[in-house]
C-alpha positions as CSV (number, residue, x, y, z in Angstrom):
1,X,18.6,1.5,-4.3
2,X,15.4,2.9,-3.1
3,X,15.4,5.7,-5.6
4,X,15.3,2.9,-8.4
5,X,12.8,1.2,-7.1
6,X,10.9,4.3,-6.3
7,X,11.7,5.2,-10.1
8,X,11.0,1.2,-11.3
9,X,7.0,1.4,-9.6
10,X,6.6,4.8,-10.8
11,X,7.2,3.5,-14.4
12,X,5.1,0.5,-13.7
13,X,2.1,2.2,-12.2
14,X,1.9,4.8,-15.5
15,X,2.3,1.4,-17.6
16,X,-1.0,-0.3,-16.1
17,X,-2.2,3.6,-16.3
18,X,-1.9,3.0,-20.4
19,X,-2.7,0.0,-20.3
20,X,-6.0,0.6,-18.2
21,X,-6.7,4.0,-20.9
22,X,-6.0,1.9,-24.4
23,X,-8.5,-0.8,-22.7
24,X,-10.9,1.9,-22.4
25,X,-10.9,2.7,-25.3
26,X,-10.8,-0.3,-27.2
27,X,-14.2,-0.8,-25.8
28,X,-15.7,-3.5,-28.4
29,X,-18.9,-2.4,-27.6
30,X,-18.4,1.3,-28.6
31,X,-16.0,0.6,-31.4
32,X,-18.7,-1.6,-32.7
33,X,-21.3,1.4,-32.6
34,X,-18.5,3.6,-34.4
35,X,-19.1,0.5,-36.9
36,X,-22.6,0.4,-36.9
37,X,-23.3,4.3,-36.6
38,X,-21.1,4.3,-40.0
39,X,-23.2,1.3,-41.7
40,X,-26.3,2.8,-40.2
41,X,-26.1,6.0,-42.2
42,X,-25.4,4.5,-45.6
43,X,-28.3,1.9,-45.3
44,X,-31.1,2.5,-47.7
45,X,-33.7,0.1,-46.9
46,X,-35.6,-1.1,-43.4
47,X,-33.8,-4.5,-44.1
48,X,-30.3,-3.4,-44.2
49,X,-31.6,-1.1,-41.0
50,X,-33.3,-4.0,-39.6
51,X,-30.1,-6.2,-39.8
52,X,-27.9,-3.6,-38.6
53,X,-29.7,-3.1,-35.4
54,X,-30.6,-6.9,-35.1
55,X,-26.8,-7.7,-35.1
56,X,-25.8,-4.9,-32.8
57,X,-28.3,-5.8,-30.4
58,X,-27.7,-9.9,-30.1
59,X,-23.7,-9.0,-29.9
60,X,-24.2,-6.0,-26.9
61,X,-27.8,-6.0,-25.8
62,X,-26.7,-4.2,-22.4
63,X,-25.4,-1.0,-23.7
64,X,-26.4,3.1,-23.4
65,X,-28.1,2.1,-27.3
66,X,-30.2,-1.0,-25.8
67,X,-33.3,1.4,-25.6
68,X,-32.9,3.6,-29.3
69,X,-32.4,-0.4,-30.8
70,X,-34.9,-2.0,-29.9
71,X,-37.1,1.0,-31.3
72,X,-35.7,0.6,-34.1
73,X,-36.3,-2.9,-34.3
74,X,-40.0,-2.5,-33.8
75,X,-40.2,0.2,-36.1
76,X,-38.7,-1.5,-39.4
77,X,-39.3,-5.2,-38.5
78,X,-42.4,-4.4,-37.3
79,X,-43.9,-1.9,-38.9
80,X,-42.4,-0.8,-42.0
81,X,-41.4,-4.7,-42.9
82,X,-44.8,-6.0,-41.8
83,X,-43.2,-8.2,-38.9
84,X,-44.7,-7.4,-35.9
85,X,-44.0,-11.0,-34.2
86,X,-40.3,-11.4,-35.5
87,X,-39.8,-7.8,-33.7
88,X,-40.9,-9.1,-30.7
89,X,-39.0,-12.1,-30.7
90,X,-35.8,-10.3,-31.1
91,X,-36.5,-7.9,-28.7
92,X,-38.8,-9.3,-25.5
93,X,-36.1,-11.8,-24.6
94,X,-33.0,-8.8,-24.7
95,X,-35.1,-7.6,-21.4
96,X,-33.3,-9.7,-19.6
97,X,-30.0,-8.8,-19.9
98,X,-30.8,-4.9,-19.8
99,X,-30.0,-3.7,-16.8
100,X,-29.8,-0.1,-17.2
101,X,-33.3,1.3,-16.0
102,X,-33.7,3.8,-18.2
103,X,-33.3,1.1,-21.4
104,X,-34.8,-0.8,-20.1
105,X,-37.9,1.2,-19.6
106,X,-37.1,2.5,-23.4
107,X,-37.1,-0.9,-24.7
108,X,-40.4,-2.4,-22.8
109,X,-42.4,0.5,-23.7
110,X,-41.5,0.5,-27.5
111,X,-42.7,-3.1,-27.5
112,X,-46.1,-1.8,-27.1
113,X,-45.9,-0.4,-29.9
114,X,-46.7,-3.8,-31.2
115,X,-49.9,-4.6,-29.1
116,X,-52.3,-4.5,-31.8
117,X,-50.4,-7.7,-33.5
118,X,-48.6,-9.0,-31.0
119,X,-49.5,-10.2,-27.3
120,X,-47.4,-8.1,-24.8
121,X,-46.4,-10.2,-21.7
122,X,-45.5,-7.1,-20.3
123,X,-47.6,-4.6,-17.3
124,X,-47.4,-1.7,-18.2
125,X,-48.0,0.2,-14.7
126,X,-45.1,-2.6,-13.8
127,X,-43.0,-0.8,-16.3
128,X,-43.4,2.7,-15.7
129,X,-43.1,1.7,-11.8
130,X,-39.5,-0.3,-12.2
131,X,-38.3,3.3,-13.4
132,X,-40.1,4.8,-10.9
133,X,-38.2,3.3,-8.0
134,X,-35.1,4.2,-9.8
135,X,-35.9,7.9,-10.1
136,X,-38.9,10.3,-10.7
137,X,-40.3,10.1,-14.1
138,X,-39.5,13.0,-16.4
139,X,-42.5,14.1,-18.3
140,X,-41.9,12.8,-21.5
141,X,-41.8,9.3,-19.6
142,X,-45.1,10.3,-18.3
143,X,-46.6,11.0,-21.6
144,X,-45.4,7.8,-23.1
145,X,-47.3,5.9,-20.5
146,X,-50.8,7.7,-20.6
147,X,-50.9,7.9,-24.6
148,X,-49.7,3.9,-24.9
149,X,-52.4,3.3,-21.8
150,X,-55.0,5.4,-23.8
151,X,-54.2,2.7,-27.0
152,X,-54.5,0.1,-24.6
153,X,-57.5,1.4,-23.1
154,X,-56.3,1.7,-19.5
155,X,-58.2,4.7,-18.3
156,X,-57.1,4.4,-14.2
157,X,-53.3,4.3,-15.3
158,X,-54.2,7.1,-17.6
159,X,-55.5,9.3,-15.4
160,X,-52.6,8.9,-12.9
161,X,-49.6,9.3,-14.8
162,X,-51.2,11.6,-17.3
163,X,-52.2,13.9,-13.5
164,X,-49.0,13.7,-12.8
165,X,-47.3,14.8,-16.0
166,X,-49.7,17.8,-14.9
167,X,-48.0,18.9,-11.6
168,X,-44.4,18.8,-13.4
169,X,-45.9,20.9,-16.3
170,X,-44.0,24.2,-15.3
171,X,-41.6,26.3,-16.3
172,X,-39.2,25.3,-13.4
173,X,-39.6,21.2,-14.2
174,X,-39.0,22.1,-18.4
175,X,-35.6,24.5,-17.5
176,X,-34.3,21.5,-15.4
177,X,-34.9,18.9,-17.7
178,X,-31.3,20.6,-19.5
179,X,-30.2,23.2,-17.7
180,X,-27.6,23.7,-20.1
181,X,-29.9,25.4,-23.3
182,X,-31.0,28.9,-23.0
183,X,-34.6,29.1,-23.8
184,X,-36.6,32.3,-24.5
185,X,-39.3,33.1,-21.8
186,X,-41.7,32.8,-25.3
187,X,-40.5,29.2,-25.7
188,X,-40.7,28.4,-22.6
189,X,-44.1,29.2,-22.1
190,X,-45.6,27.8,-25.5
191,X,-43.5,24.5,-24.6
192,X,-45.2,24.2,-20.7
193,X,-48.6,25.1,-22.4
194,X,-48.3,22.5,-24.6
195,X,-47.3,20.1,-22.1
196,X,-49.8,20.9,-20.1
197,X,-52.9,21.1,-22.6
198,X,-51.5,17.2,-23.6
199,X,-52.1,15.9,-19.8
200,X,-55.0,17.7,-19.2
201,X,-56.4,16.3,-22.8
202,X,-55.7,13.2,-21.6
203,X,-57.0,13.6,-18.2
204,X,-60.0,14.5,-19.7
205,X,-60.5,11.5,-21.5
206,X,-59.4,9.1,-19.5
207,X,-62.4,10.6,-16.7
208,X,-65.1,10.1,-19.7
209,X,-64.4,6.3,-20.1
210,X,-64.6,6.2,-16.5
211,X,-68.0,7.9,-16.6
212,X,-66.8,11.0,-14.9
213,X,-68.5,13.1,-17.6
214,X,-68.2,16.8,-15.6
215,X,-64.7,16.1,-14.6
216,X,-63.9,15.2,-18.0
217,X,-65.5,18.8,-19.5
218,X,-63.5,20.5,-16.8
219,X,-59.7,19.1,-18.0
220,X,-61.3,19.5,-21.4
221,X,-62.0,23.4,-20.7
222,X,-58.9,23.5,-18.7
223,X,-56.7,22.4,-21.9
224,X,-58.3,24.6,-24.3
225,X,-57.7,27.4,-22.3
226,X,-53.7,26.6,-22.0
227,X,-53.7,25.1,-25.6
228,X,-51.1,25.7,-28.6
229,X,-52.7,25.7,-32.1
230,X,-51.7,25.8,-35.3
231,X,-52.2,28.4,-38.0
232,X,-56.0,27.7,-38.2
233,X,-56.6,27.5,-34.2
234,X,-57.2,24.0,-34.0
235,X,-55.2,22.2,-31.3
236,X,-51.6,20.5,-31.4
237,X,-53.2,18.2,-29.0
238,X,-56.0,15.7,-29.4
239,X,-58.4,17.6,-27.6
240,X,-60.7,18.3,-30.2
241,X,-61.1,15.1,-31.0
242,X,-61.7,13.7,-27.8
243,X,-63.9,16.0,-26.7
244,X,-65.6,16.2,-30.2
245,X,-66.3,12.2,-29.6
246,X,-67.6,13.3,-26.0
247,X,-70.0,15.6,-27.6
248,X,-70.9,13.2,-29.9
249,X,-71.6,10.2,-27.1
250,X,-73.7,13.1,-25.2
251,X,-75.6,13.5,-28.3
252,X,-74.4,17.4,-28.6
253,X,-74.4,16.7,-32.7
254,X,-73.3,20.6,-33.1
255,X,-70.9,21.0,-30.8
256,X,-69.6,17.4,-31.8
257,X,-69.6,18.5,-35.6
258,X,-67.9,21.9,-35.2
259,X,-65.0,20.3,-32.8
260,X,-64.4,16.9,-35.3
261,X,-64.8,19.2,-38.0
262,X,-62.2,21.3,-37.3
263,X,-59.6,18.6,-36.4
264,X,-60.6,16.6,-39.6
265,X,-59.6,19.2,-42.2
266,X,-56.7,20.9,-40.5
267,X,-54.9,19.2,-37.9
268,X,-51.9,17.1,-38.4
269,X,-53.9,13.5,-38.2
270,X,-57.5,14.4,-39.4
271,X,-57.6,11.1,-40.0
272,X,-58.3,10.0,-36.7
273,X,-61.5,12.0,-36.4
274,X,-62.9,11.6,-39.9
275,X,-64.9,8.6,-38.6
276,X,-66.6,10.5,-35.5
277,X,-67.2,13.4,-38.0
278,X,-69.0,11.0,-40.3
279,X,-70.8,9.4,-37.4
280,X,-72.2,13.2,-36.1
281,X,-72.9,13.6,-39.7
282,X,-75.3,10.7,-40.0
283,X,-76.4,11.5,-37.0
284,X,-77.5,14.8,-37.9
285,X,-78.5,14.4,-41.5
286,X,-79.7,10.6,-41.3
287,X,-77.1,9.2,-44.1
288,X,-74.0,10.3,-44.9
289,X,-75.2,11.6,-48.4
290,X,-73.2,14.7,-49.1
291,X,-70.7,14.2,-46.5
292,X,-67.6,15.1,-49.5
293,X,-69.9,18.7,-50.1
294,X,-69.9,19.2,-46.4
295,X,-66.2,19.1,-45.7
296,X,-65.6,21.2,-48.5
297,X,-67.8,23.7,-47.3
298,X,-66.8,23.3,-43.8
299,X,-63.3,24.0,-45.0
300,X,-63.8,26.9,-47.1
301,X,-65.7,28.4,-43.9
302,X,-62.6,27.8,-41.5
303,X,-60.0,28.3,-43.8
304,X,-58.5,32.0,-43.5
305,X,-56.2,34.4,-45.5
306,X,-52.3,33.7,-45.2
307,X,-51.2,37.0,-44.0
308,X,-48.9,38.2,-45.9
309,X,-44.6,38.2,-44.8
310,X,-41.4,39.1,-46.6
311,X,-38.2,36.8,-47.5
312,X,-35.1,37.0,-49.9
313,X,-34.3,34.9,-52.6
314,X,-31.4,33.3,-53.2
315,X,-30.0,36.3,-54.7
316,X,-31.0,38.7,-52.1
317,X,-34.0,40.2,-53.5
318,X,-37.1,41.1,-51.3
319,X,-40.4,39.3,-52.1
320,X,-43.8,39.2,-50.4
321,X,-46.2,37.2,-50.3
322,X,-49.0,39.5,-51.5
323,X,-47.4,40.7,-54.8
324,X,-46.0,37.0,-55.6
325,X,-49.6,35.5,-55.6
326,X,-51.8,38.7,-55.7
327,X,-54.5,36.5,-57.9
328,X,-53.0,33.2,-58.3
329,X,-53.0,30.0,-56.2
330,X,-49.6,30.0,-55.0
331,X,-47.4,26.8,-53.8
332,X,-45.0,27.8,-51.1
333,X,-42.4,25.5,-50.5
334,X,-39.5,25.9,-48.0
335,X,-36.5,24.5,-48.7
336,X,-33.7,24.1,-45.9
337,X,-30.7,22.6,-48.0
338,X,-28.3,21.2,-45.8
C-alpha cells in the first residue's frame, strides 16, 4: 500500500514538474518576442518598426527588451518619423512599471535623447544614481551619462562620472566586463586607450565651462597622448574639437585653426566643427571670404599617400594597390557579402 502511494506521489510530483516546465515555456511574454523578433526583421519602414515596438511595449513593458524598446521608440518615432513628443508619451509613462534597474536606466536615458524637442521630467544624476545603488556603473553607463550631460550642458555631472569612467579605464576593468572573449593584448590596449582618451576629452571640457582653463589643457594633453586616430591622425574622440573651440575662446586663432581644421575634413562628424573653423577663420582673416579655397588647401596639405597593401579577387588573383591605380584616381570599395 505504501509502495503505491510512494509510486502514485512520485508520478504526481513529475506531473506538476511538466506542468511547471510547459508553463515556462509558454511564457507569453517571450513567445511574443519570438513573434515580434520575426515581424521585426521583415519590417521595411520606421512605421511598421514604430508599431511593432509600440505594441510589444504597451502588452509587456516589464521585460529583459523594456530598455532596447524604448530606444527604438525614440529613435523611429522620434527621430526618423519627426515625433519627438508622441515618443515620449509612449515611453515616459512605461517607467513606472519597469522594474528591472538596468532597463530602467536604458529606457530613462534614451529619453534624453529627445531633450532638444521635448521637456524631460527626468534628473539625470537621479538616473545614473538609481543604477548606482543597484550596482557599480560599467563604463559604457558612465559614458552615456557625461556625453548626454555634455548635450545638456551639465558640466559638474560631467566631470564626475566622466572622472570616474577614468579610474575603470584599464585593462583589468575592460577583460571583466566579459570574461568570456579572448582579446589580443593589441586590442586590448587600443580599446582602454580609447576609453580613456574619451573621459579625459570630456574631463577636459567639462573643466573649461567651469572656468578651470589649466585643468582643462592638462586632460586635453593627457588624451592626446593616450588617443586612437584614424588613418589621417586626427582623433576618434572629440578632442580636437573641444580643445580646437578652447583655443579659439583663448583667442589662440592658429592653434584653434590647425586643431578644427583637422577634425572638419577628416574625422567622422566634421560637421560638428565646421562652425568653430569658420569662426577662427573670420577671426583670422576678418570675413569668411575664401573659406571653400582654404579647406581645400588645408586638405590637400593633410591629406597623405595610401600606402600601398595586397588582396585577392574573387578568383584568387593577387592585386596591389600600387599597380591597380598607379596614375589614376582609384575608388576602393569593400564589400562583405553576407
Amino acid at each position: 500500500m505504501n509502495r503505491r502511494i510512494s509510486i502514485l506521489v512520485l508520478v504526481l510530483l513529475l506531473g506538476l514538474a511538466g506542468a511547471c516546465a510547459k508553463a515556462e515555456k509558454a511564457d507569453p511574454a517571450e513567445a511574443a518576442w519570438s513573434e515580434y523578433t520575426a515581424a521585426w526583421s521583415e519590417a521595411e519602414t520606421a512605421e511598421e518598426k514604430t508599431r511593432l515596438a509600440e505594441e510589444y511595449l504597451a502588452n509587456f513593458p516589464d521585460t529583459e527588451h523594456s530598455g532596447r524598446l524604448a530606444r527604438r521608440v525614440i529613435y523611429y518615432r522620434g527621430h526618423e518619423m519627426g515625433d519627438p513628443q508622441g515618443a515620449f508619451d509612449v515611453v515616459y509613462p512605461v517607467l513606472g512599471q519597469i522594474e528591472d534597474p538596468e532597463q530602467r536606466f536604458m529606457a530613462s536615458m534614451s529619453l534624453f535623447d529627445l531633450a532638444d524637442s521635448v521637456e524631460i521630467p527626468l534628473d539625470i544624476a537621479e538616473v545614473a544614481n538609481a543604477l548606482e545603488a543597484v550596482r557599480p556603473l560599467g563604463y559604457d553607463e558612465y559614458q552615456w551619462v557625461f556625453e548626454t550631460a555634455t548635450e545638456l550642458e551639465l558640466w559638474p555631472l560631467v566631470a564626475e562620472h566622466a572622472g570616474a569612467a577614468t579610474e575603470i579605464a584599464t585593462p583589468e576593468d575592460f577583460r571583466a566586463e566579459d570574461p568570456d572573449r579572448e582579446y589580443s593584448e593589441k586590442q586590448i590596449a587600443q580599446m582602454v586607450g580609447l576609453r580613456k582618451a574619451t573621459s579625459l576629452t570630456y574631463e577636459g571640457w567639462a573643466a573649461y565651462n567651469m572656468g578651470n582653463t589649466e585643468l582643462a589643457y592638462d586632460r586635453f594633453a593627457a588624451a592626446d597622448e593616450v588617443n586612437c586616430v584614424n588613418y589621417l591622425g586626427v582623433p576618434k574622440t572629440p578632442l580636437n574639437t573641444f580643445w580646437g573651440r578652447a583655443a579659439l575662446a583663448e583667442g589662440d586663432i592658429d592653434q584653434a585653426m590647425e586643431l578644427l581644421g583637422a577634425e572638419t575634413l577628416f574625422s567622422e562628424d566634421g560637421s560638428a566643427a565646421k562652425p568653430y573653423l569658420r569662426e577662427a577663420y573670420v577671426a583670422k582673416n576678418g570675413d569668411d571670404q575664401g573659406f571653400d579655397e582654404f579647406l581645400w588647401a588645408t586638405r590637400n596639405e593633410l591629406a597623405r599617400t595610401v600606402d600601398d597593401f595586397t588582396l585577392l579577387d574573387f578568383d584568387g588573383n593577387e592585386l596591389s594597390m600600387a599597380e591597380t591605380s598607379a596614375g589614376k584616381v582609384t575608388l576602393l570599395a569593400f564589400w562583405f557579402p553576407t
